[in-house]
GULUM-921009 format. One record per residue (C-alpha): residue in three letters; x, y, z negated. Coordinates in steps of 0.05 Angstrom, whole numbers, plus 5000, padded with zeros to 4 digits. Example, Ala and Ser with C-alpha at 12.3 -4.5 7.8 and 13.67 -1.06 7.14 Angstrom:
REM GULUM-921009
<pt rest="ALA" x="5246" y="4910" z="4844"/>
<pt rest="SER" x="5273" y="4979" z="4857"/>
REM end
This chain:
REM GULUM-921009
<pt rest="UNK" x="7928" y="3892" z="5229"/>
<pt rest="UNK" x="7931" y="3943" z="5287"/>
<pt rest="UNK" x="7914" y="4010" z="5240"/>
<pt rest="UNK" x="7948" y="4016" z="5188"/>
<pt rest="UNK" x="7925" y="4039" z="5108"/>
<pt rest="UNK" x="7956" y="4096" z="5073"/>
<pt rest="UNK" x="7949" y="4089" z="4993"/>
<pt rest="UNK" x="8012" y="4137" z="4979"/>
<pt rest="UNK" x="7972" y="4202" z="4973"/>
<pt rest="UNK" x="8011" y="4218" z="4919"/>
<pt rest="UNK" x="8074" y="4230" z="4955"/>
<pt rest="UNK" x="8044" y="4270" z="5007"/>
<pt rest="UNK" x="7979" y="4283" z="5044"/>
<pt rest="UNK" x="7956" y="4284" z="5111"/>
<pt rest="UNK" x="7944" y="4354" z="5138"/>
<pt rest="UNK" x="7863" y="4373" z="5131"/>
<pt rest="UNK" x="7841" y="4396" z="5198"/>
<pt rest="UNK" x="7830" y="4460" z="5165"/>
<pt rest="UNK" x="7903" y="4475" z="5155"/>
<pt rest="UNK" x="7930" y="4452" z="5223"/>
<pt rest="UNK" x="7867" y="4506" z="5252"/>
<pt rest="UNK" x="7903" y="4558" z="5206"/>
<pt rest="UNK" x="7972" y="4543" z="5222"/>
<pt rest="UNK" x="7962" y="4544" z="5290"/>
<pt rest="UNK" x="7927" y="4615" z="5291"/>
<pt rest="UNK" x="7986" y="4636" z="5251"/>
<pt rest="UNK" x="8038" y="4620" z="5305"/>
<pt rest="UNK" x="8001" y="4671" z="5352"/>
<pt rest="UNK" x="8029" y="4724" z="5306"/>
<pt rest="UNK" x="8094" y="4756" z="5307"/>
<pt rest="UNK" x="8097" y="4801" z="5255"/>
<pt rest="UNK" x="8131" y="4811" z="5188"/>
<pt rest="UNK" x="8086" y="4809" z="5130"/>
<pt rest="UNK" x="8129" y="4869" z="5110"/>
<pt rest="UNK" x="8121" y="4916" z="5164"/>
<pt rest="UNK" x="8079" y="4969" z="5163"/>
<pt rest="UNK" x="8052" y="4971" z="5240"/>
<pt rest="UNK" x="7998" y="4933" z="5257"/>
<pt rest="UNK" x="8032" y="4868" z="5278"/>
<pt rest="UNK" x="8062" y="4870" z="5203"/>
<pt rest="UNK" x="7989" y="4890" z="5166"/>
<pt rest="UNK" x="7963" y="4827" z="5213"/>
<pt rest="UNK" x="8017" y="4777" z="5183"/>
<pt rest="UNK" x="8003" y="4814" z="5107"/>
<pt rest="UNK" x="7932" y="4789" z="5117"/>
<pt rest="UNK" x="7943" y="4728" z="5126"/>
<pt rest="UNK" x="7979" y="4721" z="5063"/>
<pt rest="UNK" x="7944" y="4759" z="5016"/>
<pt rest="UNK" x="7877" y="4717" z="5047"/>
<pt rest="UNK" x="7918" y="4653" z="5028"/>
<pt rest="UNK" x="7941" y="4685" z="4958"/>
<pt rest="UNK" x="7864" y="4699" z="4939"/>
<pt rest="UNK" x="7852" y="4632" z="4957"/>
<pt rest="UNK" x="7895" y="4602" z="4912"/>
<pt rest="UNK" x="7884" y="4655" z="4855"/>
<pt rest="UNK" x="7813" y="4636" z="4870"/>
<pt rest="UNK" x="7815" y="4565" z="4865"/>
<pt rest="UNK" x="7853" y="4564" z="4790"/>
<pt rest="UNK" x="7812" y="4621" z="4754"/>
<pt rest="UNK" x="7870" y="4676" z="4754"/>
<pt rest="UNK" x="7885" y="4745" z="4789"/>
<pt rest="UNK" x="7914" y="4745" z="4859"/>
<pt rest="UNK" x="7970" y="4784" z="4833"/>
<pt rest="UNK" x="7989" y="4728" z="4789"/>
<pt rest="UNK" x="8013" y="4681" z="4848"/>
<pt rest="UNK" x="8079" y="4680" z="4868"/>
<pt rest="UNK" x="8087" y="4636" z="4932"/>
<pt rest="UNK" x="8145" y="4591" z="4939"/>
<pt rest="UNK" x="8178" y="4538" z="4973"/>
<pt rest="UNK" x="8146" y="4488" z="4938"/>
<pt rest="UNK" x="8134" y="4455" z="4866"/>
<pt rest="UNK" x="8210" y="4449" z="4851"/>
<pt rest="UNK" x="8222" y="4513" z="4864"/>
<pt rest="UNK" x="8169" y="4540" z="4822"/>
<pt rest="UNK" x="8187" y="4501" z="4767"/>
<pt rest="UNK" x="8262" y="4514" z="4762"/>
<pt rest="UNK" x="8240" y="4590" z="4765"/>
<pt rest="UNK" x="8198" y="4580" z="4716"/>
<pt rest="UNK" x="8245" y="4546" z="4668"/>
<pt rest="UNK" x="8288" y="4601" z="4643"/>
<pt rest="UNK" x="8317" y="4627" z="4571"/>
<pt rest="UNK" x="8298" y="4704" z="4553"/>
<pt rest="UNK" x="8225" y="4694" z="4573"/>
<pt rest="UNK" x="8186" y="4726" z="4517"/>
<pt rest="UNK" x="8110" y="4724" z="4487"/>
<pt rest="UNK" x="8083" y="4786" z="4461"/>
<pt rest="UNK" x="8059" y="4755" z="4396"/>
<pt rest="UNK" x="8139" y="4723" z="4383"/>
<pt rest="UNK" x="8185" y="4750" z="4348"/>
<pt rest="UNK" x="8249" y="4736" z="4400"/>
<pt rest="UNK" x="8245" y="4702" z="4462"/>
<pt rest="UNK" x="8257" y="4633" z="4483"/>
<pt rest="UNK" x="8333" y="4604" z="4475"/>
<pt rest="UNK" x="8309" y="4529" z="4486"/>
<pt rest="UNK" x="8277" y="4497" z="4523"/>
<pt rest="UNK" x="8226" y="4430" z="4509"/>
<pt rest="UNK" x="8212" y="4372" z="4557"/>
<pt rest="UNK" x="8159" y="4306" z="4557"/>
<pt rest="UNK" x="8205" y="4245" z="4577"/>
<pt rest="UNK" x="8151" y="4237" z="4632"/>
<pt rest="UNK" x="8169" y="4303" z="4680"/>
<pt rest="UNK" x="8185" y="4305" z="4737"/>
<pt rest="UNK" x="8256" y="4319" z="4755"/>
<pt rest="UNK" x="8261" y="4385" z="4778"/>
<pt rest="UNK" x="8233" y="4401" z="4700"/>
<pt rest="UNK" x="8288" y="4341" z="4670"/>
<pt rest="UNK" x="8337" y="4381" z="4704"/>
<pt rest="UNK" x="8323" y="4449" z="4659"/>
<pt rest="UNK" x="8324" y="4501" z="4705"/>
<pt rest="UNK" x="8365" y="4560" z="4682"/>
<pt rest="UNK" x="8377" y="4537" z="4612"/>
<pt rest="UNK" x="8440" y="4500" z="4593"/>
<pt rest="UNK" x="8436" y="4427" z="4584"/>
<pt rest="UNK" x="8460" y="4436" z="4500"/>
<pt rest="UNK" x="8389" y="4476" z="4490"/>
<pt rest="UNK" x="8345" y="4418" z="4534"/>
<pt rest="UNK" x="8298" y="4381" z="4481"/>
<pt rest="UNK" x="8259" y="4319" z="4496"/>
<pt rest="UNK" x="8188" y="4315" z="4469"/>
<pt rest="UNK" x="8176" y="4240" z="4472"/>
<pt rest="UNK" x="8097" y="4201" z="4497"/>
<pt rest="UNK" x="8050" y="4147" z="4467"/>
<pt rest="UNK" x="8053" y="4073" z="4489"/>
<pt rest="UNK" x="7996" y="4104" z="4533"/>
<pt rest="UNK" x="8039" y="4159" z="4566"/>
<pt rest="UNK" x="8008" y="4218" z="4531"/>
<pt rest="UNK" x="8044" y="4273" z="4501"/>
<pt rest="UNK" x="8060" y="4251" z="4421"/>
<pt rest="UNK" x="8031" y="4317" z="4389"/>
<pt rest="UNK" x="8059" y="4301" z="4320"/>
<pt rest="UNK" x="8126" y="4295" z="4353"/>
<pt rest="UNK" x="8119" y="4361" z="4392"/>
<pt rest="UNK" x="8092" y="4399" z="4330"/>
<pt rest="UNK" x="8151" y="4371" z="4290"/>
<pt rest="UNK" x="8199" y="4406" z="4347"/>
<pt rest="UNK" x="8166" y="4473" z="4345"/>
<pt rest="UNK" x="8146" y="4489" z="4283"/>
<pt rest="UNK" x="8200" y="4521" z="4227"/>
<pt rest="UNK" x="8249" y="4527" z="4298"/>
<pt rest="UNK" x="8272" y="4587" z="4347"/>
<pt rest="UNK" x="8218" y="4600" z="4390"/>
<pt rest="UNK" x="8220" y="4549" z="4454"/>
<pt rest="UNK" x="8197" y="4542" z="4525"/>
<pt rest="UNK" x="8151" y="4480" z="4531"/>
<pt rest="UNK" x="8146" y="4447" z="4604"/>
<pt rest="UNK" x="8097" y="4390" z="4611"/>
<pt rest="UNK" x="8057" y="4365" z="4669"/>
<pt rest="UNK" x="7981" y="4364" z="4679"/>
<pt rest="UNK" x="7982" y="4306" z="4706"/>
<pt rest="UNK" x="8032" y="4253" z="4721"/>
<pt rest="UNK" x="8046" y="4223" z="4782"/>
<pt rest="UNK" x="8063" y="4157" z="4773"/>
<pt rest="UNK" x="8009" y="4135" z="4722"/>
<pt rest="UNK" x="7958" y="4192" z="4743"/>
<pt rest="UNK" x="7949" y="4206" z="4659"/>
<pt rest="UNK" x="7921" y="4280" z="4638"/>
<pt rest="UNK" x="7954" y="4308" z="4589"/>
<pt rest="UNK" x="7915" y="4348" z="4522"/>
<pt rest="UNK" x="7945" y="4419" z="4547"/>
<pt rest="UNK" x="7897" y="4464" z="4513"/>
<pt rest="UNK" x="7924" y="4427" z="4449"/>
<pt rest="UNK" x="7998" y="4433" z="4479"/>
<pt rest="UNK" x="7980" y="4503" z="4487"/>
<pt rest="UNK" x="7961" y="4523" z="4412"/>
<pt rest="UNK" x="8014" y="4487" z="4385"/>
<pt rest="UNK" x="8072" y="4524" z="4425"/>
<pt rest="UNK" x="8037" y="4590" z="4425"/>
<pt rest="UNK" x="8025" y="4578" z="4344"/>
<pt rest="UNK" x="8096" y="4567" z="4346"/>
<pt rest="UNK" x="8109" y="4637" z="4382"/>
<pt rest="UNK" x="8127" y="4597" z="4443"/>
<pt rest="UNK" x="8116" y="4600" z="4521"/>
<pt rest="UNK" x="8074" y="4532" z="4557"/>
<pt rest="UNK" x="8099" y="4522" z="4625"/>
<pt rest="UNK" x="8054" y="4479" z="4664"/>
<pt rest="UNK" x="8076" y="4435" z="4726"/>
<pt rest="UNK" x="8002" y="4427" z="4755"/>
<pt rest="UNK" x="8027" y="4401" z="4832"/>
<pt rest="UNK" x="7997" y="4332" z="4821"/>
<pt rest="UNK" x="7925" y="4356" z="4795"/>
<pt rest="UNK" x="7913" y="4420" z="4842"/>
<pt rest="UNK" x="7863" y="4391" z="4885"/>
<pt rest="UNK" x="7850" y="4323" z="4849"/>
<pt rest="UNK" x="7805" y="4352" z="4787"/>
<pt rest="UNK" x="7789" y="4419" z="4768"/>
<pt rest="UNK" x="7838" y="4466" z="4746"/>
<pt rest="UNK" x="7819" y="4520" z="4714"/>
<pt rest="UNK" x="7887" y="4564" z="4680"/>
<pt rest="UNK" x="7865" y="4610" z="4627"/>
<pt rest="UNK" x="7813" y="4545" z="4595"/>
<pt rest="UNK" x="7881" y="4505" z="4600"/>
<pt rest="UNK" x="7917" y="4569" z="4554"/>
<pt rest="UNK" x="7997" y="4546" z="4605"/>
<pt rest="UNK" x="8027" y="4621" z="4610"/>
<pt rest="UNK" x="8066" y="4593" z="4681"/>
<pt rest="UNK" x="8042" y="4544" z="4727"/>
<pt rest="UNK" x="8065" y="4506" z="4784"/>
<pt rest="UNK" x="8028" y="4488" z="4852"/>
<pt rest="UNK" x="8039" y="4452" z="4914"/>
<pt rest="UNK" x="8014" y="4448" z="4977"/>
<pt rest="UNK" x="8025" y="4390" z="5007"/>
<pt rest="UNK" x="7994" y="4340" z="4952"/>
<pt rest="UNK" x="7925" y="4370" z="4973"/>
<pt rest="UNK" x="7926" y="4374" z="5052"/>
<pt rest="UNK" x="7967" y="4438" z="5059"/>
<pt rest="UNK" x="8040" y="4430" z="5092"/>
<pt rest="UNK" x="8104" y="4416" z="5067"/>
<pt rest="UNK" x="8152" y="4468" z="5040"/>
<pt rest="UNK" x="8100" y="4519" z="5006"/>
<pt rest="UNK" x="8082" y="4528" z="4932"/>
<pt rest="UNK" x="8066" y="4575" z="4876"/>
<pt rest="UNK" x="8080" y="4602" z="4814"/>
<pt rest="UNK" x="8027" y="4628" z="4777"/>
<pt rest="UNK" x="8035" y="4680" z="4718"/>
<pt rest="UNK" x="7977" y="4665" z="4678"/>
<pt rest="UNK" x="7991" y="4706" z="4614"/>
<pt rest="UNK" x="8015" y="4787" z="4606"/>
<pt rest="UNK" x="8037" y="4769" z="4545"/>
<pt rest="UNK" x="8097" y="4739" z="4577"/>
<pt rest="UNK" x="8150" y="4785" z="4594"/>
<pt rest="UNK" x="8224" y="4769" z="4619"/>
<pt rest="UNK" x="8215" y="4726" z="4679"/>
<pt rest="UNK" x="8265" y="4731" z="4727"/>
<pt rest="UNK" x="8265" y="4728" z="4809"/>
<pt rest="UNK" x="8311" y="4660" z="4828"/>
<pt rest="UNK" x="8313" y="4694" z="4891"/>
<pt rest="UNK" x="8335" y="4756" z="4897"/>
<pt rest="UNK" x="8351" y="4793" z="4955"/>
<pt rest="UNK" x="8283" y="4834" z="4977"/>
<pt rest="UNK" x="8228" y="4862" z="4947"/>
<pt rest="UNK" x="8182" y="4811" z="4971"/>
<pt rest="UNK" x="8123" y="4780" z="4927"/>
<pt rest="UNK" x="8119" y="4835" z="4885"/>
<pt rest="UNK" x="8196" y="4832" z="4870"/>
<pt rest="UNK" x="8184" y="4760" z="4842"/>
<pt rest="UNK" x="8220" y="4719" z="4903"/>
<pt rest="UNK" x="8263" y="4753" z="4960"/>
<pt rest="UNK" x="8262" y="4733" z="5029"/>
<pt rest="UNK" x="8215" y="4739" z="5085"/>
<pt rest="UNK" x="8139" y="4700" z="5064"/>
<pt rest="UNK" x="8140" y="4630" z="5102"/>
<pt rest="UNK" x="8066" y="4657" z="5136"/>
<pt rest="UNK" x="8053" y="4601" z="5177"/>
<pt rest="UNK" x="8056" y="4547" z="5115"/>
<pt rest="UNK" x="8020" y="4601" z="5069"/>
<pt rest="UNK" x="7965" y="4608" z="5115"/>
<pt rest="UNK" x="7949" y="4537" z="5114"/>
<pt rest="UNK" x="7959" y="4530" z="5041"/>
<pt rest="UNK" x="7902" y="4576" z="5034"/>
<pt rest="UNK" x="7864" y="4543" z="5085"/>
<pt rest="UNK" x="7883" y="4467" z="5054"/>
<pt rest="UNK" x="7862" y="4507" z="4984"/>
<pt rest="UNK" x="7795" y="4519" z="5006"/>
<pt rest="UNK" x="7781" y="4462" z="5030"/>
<pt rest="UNK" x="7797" y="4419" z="4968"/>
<pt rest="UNK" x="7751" y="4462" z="4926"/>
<pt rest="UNK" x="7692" y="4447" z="4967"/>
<pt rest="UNK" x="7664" y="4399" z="4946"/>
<pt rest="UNK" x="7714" y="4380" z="4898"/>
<pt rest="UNK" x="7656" y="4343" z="4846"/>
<pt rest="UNK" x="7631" y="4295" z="4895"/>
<pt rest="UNK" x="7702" y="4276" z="4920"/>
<pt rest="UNK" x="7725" y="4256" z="4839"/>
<pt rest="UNK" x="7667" y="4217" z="4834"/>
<pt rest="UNK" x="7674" y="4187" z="4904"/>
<pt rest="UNK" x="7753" y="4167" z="4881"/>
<pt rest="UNK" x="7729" y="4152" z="4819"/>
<pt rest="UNK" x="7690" y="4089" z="4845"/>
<pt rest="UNK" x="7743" y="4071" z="4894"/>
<pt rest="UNK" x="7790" y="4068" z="4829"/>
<pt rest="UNK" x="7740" y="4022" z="4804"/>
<pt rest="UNK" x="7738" y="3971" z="4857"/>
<pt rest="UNK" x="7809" y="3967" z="4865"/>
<pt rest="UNK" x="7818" y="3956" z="4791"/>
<pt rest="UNK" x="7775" y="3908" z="4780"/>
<pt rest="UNK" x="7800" y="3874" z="4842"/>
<pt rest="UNK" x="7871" y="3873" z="4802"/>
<pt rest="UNK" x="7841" y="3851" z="4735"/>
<pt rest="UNK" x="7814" y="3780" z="4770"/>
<pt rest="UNK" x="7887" y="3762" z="4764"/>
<pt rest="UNK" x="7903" y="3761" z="4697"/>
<pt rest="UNK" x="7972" y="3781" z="4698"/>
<pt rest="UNK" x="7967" y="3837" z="4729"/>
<pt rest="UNK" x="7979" y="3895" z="4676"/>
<pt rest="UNK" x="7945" y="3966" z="4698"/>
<pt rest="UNK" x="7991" y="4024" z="4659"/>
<pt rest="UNK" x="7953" y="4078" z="4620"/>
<pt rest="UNK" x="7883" y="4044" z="4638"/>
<pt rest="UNK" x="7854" y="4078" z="4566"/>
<pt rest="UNK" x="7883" y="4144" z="4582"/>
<pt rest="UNK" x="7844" y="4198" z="4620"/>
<pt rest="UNK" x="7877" y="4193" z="4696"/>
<pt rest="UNK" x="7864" y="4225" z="4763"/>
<pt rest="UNK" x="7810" y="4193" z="4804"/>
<pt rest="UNK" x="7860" y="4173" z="4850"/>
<pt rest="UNK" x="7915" y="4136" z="4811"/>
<pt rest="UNK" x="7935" y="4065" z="4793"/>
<pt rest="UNK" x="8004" y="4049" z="4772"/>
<pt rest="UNK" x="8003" y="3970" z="4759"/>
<pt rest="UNK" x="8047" y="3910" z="4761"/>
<pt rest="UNK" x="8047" y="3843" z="4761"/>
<pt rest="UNK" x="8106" y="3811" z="4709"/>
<pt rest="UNK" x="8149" y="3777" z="4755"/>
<pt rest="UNK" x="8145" y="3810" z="4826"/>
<pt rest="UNK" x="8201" y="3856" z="4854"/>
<pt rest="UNK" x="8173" y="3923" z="4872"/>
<pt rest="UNK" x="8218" y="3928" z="4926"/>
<pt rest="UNK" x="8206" y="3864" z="4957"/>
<pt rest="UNK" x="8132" y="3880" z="4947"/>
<pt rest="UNK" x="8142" y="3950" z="4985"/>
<pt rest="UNK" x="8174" y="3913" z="5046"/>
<pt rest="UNK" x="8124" y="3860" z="5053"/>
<pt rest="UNK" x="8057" y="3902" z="5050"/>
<pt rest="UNK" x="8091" y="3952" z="5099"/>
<pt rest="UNK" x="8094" y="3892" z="5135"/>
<pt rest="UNK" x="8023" y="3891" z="5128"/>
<pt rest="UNK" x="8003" y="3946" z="5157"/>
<pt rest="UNK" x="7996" y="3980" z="5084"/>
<pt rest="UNK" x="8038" y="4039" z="5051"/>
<pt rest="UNK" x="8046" y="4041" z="4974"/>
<pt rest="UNK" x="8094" y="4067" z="4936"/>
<pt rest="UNK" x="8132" y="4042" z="4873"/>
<pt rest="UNK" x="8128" y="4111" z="4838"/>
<pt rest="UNK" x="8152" y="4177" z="4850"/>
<pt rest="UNK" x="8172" y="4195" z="4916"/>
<pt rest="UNK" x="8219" y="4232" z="4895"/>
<pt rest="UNK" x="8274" y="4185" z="4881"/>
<pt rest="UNK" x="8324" y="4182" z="4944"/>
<pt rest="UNK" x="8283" y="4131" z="4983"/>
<pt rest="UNK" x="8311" y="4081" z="4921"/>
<pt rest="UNK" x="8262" y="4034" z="4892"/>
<pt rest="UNK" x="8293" y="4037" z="4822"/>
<pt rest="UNK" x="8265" y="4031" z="4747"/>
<pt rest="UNK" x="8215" y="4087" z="4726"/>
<pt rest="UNK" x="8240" y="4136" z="4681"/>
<pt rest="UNK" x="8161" y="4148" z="4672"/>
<pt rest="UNK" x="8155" y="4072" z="4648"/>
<pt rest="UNK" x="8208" y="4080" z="4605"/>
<pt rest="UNK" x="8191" y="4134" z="4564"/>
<pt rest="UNK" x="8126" y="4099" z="4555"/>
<pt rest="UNK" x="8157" y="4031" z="4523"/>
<pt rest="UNK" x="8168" y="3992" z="4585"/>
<pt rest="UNK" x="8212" y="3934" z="4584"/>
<pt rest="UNK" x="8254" y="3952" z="4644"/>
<pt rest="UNK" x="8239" y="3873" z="4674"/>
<pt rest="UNK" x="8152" y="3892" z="4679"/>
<pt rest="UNK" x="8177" y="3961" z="4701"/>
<pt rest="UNK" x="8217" y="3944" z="4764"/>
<pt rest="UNK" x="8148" y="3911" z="4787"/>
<pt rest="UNK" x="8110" y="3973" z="4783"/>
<pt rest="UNK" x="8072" y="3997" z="4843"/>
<pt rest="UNK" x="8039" y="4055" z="4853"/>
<pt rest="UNK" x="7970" y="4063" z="4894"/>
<pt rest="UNK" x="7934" y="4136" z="4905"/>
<pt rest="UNK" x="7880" y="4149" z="4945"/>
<pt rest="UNK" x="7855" y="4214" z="4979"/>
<pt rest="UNK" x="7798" y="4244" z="5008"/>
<pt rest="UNK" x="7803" y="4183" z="5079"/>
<pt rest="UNK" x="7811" y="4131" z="5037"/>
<pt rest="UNK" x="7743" y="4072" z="5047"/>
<pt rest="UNK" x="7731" y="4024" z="5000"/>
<pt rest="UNK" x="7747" y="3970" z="5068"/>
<pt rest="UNK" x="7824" y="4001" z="5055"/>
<pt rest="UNK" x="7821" y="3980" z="4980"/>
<pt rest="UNK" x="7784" y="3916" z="5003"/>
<pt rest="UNK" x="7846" y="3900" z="5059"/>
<pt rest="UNK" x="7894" y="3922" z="5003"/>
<pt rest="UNK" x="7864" y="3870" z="4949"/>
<pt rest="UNK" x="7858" y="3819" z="5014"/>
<pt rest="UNK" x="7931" y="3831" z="5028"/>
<pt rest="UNK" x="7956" y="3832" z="4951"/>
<pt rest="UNK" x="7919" y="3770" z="4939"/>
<pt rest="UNK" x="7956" y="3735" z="4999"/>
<pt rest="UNK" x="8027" y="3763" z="4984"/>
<pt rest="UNK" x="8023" y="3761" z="4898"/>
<pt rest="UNK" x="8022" y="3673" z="4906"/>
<pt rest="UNK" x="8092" y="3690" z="4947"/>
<pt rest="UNK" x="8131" y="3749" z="4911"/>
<pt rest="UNK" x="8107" y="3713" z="4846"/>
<pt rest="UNK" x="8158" y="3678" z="4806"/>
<pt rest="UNK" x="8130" y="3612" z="4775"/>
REM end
């Protein structure tokens, strides 16, 4: 195999063509976004174009994004006690996680590990709603983290339900959207989150830029984790990173063209590589009756090694992950899987294929071809 297929999409993109053209016209400029002579007004642009972009893209007012360094970053700003809904009595002085986060949202933020609550997931890896209301309701008011969208299993989570149950509860939803933003829709006053999280580099735009979007004025309270400057409206000190904002507005822009046709497209390709899996009948496809990105298939066969796996379709020509890429470079058993009921022995076979906006259905064809070669060898008897 002299070209080789990337199916880890989910990790990271390639740069769209789009954002390397705006990255590049930003390193012509030299001056601070914050300066008020021309060279400074020229920089400001460029932002502010990037921040309308975004604000465009997810329904909300440009002066509700708050660029950061990434998703991480947004979400451990967002996680904080004090924060405070207009319709609650007191603000937050807990904080409630899905077992399925990622683990910049695991880790809490700002609140103290004592006040850290676990809201636990179905079989199916959807949020248990019975289980959540039961830790609202009757309780001190609470700040509620949970994805859109997972990235190992790809599964879309009910947050417009999420939503009225923590605001009924005089609550504040914080949303960690960086997997969905460019995959489906995303559209943040329908979803009812108060914060959300973005990313750039899941949807074509570089590494090391994000957002933070203040969705609701009911919230009051939130606090800079920066501090230093008077930057981003006082929300995050330091000098803008102009270069990687300019060509997350650029990658932005590009994603929501066309956005539709590209689900559908991914969609199919989903399909085929599915039903490719399913002719062997021990292969097990995680959260197949859930609603999932277009794009995501977390599967495993009971008896392969992920890690073994990993090695040999490298080998191949062929990069897949075995879940988040977020885990030190360590193939290890998914916390994800885990919180969904998996026997630890099916888990540590999982692996994780996501597609983007390249992929042809020859890749998922060479993948099945390869799969089908390898699973007769990293299968026990």
């Amino acid at each position: 195999m002299t070209d080789r297929i990337y199916l880890d999409w989910n990790a990271t993109t390639p740069l769209r063509a789009e954002t390397k053209r705006a990255m590049a016209d930003a390193l012509e400029l030299v001056g601070n976004p914050s300066s008020v002579h021309a060279e400074g007004r020229a920089a400001r642009k460029l932002v502010e174009d990037a921040r309308h972009e975004v604000a465009r893209t997810v329904g909300v007012d440009a002066a509700s994004v708050v660029f950061t360094s990434g998703g991480t970053e947004a979400n451990t700003t967002a996680l904080q006690p004090l924060l405070q809904a207009a319709r609650a009595a007191a603000p937050v002085a807990r904080l409630i996680v899905s077992t399925i986060e990622h683990p910049s949202v695991l880790a809490g933020g700002r609140f103290d590990a004592a006040k850290i609550e676990l809201a636990p997931v179905t079989p199916e890896g959807l949020i248990d709603l019975d289980a959540l209301r039961a830790l609202l309701i009757g309780q001190a008011p609470a700040l509620v983290s949970v994805m859109l969208a997972n990235n190992e299993t790809g599964v879309i989570q009910p947050i417009r339900a999420i939503a009225d149950l923590v605001h009924g509860a005089g609550g504040v939803l914080h949303v960690d959207a960086v997997q969905a933003l460019g995959k489906i829709a995303l559209d943040v006053p329908a979803l009812g989150a108060d914060l959300v999280s973005v990313s750039a580099h899941k949807l074509g735009g570089p590494k090391g830029v994000g957002a933070l979007i203040h969705a609701s004025r009911e919230v009051q309270g939130l606090m800079p984790l920066i501090r230093g400057g008077g930057q981003e409206r006082g929300h995050r000190g330091g000098t803008e990173n102009v270069i990687g904002i300019a060509g997350f507005g650029a990658a932005i822009a590009a994603a929501r063209a066309g956005l539709a046709d590209e689900e559908r497209r991914q969609a199919t390709l989903q399909r085929r590589l599915e039903d490719g899996l399913s002719q062997r009948s021990n292969v097990l496809i995680f959260s197949k009756m859930a609603p999932r990105l277009p794009n995501t298939t977390l599967f495993c066969a009971p008896g392969a090694r992920a890690d073994t796996a990993l090695m040999a379709l490298d080998l191949a020509g062929i990069a897949v992950s075995a879940g988040a890429a977020c885990s030190s470079g360590k193939v290890q058993s998914s916390h994800v899987l885990k919180a969904m009921g998996v026997p630890v022995e099916i888990g540590q076979g999982a692996l994780r294929l996501s597609c983007g906006w390249t992929t042809t259905e020859s890749d998922i064809d060479c993948y099945l071809e390869a799969w089908r070669k390898l699973s007769g060898v990293l299968l026990k008897p």
